[in-house]
KEDO-314325 format. One record per residue (C-alpha): x, y, z; residue in three letters. Coordinates in nm, 4 decimals, always signed. Layout:
<node X="X" Y="Y" Z="Z" code="ALA"/>
...
***
This chain:
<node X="+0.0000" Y="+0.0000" Z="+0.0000" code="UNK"/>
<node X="+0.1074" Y="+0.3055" Z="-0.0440" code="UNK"/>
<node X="+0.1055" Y="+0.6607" Z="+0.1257" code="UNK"/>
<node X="+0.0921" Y="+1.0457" Z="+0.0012" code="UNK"/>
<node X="+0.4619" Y="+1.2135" Z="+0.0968" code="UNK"/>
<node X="+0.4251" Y="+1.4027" Z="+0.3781" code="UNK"/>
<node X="+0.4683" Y="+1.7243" Z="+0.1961" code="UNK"/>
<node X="+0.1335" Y="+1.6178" Z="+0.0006" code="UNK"/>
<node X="-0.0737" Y="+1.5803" Z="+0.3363" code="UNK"/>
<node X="+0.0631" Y="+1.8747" Z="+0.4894" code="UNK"/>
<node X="-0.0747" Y="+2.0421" Z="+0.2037" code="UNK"/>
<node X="-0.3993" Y="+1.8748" Z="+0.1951" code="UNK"/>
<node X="-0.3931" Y="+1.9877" Z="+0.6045" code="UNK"/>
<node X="-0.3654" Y="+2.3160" Z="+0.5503" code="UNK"/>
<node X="-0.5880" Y="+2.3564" Z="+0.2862" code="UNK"/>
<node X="-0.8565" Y="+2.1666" Z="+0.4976" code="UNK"/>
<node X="-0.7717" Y="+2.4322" Z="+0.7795" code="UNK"/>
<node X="-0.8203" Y="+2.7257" Z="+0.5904" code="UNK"/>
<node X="-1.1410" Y="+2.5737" Z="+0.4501" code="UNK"/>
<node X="-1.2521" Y="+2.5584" Z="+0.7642" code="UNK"/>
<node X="-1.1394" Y="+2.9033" Z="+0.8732" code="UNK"/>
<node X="-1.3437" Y="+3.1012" Z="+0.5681" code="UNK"/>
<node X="-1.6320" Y="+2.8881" Z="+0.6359" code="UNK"/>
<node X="-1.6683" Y="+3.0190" Z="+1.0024" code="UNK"/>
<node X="-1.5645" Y="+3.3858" Z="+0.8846" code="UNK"/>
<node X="-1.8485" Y="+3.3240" Z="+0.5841" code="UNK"/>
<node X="-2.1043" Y="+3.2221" Z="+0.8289" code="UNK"/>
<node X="-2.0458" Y="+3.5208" Z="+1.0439" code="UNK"/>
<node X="-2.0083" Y="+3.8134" Z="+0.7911" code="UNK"/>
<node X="-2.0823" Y="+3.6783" Z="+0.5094" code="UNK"/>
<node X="-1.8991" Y="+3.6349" Z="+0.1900" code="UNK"/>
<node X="-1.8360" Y="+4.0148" Z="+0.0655" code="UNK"/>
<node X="-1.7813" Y="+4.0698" Z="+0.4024" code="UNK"/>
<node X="-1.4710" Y="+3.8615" Z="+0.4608" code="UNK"/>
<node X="-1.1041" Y="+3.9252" Z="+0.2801" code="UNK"/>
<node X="-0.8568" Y="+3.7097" Z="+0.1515" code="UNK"/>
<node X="-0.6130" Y="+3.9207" Z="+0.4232" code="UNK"/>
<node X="-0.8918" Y="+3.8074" Z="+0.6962" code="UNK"/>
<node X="-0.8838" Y="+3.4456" Z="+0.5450" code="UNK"/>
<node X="-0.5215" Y="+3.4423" Z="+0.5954" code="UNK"/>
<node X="-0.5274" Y="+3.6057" Z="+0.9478" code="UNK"/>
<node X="-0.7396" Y="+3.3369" Z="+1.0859" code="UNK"/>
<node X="-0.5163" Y="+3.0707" Z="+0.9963" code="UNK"/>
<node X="-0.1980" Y="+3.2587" Z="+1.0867" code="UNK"/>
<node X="-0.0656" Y="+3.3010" Z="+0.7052" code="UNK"/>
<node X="-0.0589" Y="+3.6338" Z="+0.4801" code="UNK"/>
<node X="-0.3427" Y="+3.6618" Z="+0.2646" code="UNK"/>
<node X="-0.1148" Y="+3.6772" Z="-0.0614" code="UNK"/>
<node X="-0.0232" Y="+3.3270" Z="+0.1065" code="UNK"/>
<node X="-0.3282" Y="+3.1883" Z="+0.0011" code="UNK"/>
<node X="-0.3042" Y="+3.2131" Z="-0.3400" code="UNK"/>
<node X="-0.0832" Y="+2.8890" Z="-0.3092" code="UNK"/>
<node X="-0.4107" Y="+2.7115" Z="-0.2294" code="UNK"/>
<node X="-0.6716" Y="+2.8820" Z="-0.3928" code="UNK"/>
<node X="-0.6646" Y="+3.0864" Z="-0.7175" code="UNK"/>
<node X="-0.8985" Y="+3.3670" Z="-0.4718" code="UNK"/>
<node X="-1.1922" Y="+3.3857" Z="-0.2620" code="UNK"/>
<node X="-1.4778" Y="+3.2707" Z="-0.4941" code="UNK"/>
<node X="-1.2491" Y="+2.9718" Z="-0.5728" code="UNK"/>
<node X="-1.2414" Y="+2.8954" Z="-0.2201" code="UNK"/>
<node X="-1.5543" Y="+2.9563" Z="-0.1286" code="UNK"/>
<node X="-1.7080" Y="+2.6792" Z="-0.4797" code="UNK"/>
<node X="-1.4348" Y="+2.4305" Z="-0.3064" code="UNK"/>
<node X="-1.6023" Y="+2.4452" Z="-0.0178" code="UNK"/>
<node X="-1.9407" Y="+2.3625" Z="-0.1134" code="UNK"/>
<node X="-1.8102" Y="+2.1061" Z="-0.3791" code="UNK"/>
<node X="-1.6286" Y="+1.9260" Z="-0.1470" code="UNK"/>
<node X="-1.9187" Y="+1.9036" Z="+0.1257" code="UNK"/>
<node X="-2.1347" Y="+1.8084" Z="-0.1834" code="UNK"/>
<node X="-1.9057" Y="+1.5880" Z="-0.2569" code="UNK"/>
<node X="-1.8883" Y="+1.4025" Z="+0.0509" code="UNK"/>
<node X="-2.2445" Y="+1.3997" Z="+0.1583" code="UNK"/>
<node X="-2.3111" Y="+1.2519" Z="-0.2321" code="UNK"/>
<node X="-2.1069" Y="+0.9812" Z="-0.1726" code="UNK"/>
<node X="-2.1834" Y="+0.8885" Z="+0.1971" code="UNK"/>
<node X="-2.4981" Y="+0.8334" Z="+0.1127" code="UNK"/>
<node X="-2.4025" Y="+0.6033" Z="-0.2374" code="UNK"/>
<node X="-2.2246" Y="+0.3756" Z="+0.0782" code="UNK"/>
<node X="-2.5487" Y="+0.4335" Z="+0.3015" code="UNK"/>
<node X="-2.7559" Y="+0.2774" Z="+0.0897" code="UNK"/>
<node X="-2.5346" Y="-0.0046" Z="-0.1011" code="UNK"/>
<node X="-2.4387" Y="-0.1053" Z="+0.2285" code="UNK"/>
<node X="-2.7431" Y="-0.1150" Z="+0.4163" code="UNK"/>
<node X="-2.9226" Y="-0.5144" Z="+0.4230" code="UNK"/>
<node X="-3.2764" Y="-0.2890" Z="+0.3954" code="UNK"/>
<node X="-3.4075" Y="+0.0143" Z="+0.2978" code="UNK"/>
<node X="-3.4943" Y="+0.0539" Z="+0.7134" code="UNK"/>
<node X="-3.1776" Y="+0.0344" Z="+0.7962" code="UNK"/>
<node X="-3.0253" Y="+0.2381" Z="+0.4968" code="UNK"/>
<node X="-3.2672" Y="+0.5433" Z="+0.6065" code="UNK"/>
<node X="-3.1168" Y="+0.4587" Z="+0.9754" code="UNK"/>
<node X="-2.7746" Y="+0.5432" Z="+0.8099" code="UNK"/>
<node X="-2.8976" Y="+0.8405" Z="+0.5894" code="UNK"/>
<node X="-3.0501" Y="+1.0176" Z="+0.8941" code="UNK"/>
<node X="-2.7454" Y="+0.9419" Z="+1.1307" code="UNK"/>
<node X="-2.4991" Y="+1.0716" Z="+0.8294" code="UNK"/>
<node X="-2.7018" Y="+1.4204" Z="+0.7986" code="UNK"/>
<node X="-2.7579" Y="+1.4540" Z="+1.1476" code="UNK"/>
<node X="-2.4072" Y="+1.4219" Z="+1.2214" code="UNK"/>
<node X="-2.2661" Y="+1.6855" Z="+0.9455" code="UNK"/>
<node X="-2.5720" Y="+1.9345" Z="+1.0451" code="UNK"/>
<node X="-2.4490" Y="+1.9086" Z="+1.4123" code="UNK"/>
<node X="-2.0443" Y="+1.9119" Z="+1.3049" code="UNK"/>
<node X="-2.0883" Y="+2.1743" Z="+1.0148" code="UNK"/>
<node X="-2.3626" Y="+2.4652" Z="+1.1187" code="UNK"/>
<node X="-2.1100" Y="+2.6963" Z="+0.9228" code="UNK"/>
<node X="-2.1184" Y="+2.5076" Z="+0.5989" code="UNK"/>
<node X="-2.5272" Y="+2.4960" Z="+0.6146" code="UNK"/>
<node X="-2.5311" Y="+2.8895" Z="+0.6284" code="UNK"/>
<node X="-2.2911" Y="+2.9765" Z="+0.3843" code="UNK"/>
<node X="-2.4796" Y="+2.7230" Z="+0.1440" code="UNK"/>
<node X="-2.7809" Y="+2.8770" Z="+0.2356" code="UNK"/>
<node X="-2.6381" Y="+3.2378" Z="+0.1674" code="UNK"/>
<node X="-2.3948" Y="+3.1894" Z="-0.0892" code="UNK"/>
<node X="-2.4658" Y="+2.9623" Z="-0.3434" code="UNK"/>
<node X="-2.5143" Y="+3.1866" Z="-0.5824" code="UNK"/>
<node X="-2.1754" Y="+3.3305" Z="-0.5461" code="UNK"/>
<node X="-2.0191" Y="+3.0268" Z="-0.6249" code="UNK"/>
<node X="-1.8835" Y="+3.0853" Z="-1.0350" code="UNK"/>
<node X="-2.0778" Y="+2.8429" Z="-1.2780" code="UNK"/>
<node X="-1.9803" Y="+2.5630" Z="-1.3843" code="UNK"/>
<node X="-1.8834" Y="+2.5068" Z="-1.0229" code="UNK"/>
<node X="-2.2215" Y="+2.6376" Z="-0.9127" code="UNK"/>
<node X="-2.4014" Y="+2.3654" Z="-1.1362" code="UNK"/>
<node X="-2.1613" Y="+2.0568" Z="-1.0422" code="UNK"/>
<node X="-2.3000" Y="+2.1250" Z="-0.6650" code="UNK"/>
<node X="-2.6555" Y="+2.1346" Z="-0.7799" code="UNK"/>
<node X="-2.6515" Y="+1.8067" Z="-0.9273" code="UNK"/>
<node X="-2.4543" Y="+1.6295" Z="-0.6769" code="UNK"/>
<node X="-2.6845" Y="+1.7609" Z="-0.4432" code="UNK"/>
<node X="-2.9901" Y="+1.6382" Z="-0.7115" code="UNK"/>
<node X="-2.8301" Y="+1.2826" Z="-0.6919" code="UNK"/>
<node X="-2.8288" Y="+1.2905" Z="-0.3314" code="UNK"/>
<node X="-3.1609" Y="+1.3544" Z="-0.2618" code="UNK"/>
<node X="-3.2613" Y="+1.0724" Z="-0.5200" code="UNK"/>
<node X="-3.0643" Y="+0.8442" Z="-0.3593" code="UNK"/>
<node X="-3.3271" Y="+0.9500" Z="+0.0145" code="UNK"/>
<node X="-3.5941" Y="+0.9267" Z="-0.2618" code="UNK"/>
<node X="-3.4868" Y="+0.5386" Z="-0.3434" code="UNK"/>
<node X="-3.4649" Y="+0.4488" Z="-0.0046" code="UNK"/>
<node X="-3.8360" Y="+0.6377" Z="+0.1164" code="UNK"/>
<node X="-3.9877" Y="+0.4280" Z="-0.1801" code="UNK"/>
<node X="-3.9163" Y="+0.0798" Z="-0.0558" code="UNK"/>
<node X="-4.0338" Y="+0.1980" Z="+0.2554" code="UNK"/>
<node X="-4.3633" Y="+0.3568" Z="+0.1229" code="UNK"/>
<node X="-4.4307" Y="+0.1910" Z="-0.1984" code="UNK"/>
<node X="-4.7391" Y="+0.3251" Z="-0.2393" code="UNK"/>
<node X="-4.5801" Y="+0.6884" Z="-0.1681" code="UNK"/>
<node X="-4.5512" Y="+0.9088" Z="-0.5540" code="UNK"/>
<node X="-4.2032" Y="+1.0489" Z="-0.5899" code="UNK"/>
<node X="-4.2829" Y="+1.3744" Z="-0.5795" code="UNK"/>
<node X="-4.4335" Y="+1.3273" Z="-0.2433" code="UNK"/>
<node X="-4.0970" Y="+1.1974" Z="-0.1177" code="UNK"/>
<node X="-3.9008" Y="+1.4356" Z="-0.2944" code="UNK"/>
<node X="-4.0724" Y="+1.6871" Z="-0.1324" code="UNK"/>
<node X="-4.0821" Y="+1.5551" Z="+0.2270" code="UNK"/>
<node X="-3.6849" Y="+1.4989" Z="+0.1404" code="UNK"/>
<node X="-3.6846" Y="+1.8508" Z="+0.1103" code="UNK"/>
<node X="-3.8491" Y="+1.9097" Z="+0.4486" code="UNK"/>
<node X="-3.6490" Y="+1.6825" Z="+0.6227" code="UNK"/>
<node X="-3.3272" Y="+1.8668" Z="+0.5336" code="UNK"/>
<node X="-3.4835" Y="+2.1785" Z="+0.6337" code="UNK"/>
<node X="-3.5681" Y="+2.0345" Z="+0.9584" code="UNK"/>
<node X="-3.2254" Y="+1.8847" Z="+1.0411" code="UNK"/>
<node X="-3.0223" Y="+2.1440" Z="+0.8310" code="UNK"/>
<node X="-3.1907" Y="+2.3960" Z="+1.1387" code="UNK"/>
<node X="-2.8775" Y="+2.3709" Z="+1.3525" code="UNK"/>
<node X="-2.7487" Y="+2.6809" Z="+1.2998" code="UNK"/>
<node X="-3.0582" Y="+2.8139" Z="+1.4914" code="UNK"/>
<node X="-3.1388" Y="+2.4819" Z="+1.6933" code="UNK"/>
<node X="-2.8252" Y="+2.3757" Z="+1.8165" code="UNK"/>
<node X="-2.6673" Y="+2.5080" Z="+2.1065" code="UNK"/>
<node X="-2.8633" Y="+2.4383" Z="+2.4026" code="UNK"/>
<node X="-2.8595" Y="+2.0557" Z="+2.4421" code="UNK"/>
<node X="-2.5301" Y="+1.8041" Z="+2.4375" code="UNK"/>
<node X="-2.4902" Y="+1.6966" Z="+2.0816" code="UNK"/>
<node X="-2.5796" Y="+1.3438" Z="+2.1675" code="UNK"/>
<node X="-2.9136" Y="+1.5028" Z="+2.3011" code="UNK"/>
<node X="-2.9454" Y="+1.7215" Z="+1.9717" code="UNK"/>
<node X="-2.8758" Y="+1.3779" Z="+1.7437" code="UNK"/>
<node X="-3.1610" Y="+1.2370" Z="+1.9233" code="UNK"/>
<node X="-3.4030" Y="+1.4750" Z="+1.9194" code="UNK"/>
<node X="-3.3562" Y="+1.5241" Z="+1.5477" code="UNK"/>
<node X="-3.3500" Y="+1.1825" Z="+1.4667" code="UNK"/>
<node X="-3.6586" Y="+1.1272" Z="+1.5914" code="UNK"/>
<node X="-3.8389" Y="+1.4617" Z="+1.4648" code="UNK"/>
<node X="-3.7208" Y="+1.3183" Z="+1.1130" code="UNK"/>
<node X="-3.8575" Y="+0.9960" Z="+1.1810" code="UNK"/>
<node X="-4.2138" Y="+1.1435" Z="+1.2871" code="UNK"/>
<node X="-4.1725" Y="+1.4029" Z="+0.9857" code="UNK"/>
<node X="-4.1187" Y="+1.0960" Z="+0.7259" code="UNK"/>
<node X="-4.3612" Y="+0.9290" Z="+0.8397" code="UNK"/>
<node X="-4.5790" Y="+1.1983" Z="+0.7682" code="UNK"/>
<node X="-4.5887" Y="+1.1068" Z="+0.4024" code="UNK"/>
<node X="-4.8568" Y="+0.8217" Z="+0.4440" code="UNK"/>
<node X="-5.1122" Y="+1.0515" Z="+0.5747" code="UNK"/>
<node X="-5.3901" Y="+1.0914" Z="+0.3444" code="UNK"/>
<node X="-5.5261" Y="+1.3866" Z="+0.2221" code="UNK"/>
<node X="-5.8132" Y="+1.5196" Z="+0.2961" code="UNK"/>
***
């Protein structure tokens, strides 16, 4: 097996960390509001230091979303290939959400604010990953409720996401493990909701 040099994950490190640095600085002041000099600042470089990572700010900022795109789009390929049932697959799609809304509240408001700074065709690759994973929630809901319409589950998808994605507001005054729970099982109820009929 082999390893990245050292050199190559000390990059990767640092670009993680100043990733993570803009994301808070987004969050709180929002996008036009923040400096590549501030960027730099917060992780104890120059901002003309930066430019080693990241060709400038909106470059950073449609890296950011891309790669939490990214991730999320793929966790939840392995959620549900991995799962023995669609139960337990939704188990693993919840707990996967749940656990970036509670780690990430910064990434959730500078998607929610900043999207459309983010250059196309960046801006589009994020839509459609972010398409693909709410199919793959779609998939799994339709085992579940087979008698359900897509567009039904699509949209209680939707609602979920709101509901969970509300950490940045919700978050804060219970433990985590507290939070996880209390989500989980306000998802559950809200999912369930789809069965319902209409009057």
């Amino acid at each position: 097996m082999t390893t990245a040099p050292a050199s190559a994950r000390a990059r990767g490190s640092r670009r993680a960390e100043i990733l993570d640095a803009a994301a808070a600085l987004f969050a709180a002041r929002g996008f036009h509001g923040v400096s590549i000099e501030d960027i730099g600042g917060a992780v104890g470089v120059s901002g003309p230091a930066l430019y080693r990572h990241f060709s400038g700010k909106e470059a950073l900022l449609a890296e950011m979303l891309l790669d939490v795109s990214e991730r999320l789009h793929a966790s939840a390929g392995r959620c549900v290939t991995e799962a023995p049932d669609a139960e337990h697959a939704l188990d693993a799609l919840l707990n996967g959400q749940i656990e970036f809304a509670l780690s990430h509240p910064a990434l959730i408001t500078v998607h929610d604010r900043e999207l459309g700074n983010v250059p196309e065709p960046a801006r589009r690759r994020i839509r459609r990953l972010q398409r693909l994973y709410v199919e793959e929630w779609v998939t799994v809901l339709s085992e579940i409720y087979p008698s359900c319409p897509a567009a039904r589950l699509r949209a209680a998808t939707h609602a979920v996401f709101g509901l969970l994605n509300s950490t940045p507001h919700s978050a804060g005054d219970l433990a985590p493990e507290l939070m996880a729970g209390l989500l989980r099982g306000m998802a559950r109820a809200a999912l369930a909701a789809v069965v319902v009929k209409e009057r």
